[in-house]
N, C-alpha and C positions, 0 to 999 in steps of 0.2 A: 618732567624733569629728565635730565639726560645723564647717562653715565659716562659723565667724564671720563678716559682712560690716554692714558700716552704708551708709543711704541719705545720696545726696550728689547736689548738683545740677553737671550740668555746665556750666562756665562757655560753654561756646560754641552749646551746641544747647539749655540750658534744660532738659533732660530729668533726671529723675530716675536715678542709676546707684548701683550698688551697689561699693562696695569696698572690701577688707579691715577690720576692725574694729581693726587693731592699727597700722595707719596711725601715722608720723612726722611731723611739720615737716619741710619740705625733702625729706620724698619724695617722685619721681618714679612716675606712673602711667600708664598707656597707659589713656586712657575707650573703655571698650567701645563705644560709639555712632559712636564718629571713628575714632577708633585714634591721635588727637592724644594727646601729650605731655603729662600735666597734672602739676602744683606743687602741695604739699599746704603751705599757707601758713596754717593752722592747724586742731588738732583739737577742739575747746571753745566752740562749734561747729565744726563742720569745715567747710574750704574752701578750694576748689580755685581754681588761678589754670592759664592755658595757660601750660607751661614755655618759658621763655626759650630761644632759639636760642642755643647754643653757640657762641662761634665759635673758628677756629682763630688760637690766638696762635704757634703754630711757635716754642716759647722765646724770640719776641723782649718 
């Protein structure tokens, strides 16, 4: 079996990285180059945005 993967550019260092071909919207990825957080904001082309900082809402 093979490990599907497609080429993507990283939003933050420009470099070309490779990541799964089966990739969603709104999936979260860690860029092999940074280890940042990235947002898959669409596949058609694909493109990645740096993932939004969480924050904590503590149920209020």
């Amino acid at each position: 079996m093979t490990n599907d993967t497609i080429s993507a550019e990283d939003p933050i260092t420009g470099d070309e990285i490779q990541i799964p071909a089966d990739v969603e919207v709104g999936e979260i990825i860690d860029s092999p180059v940074t280890g940042t957080e990235l947002e898959v904001v669409a596949v058609d082309p694909i493109a990645l945005e740096e993932a939004p900082e969480l924050e904590e809402d503590w149920g209020e």
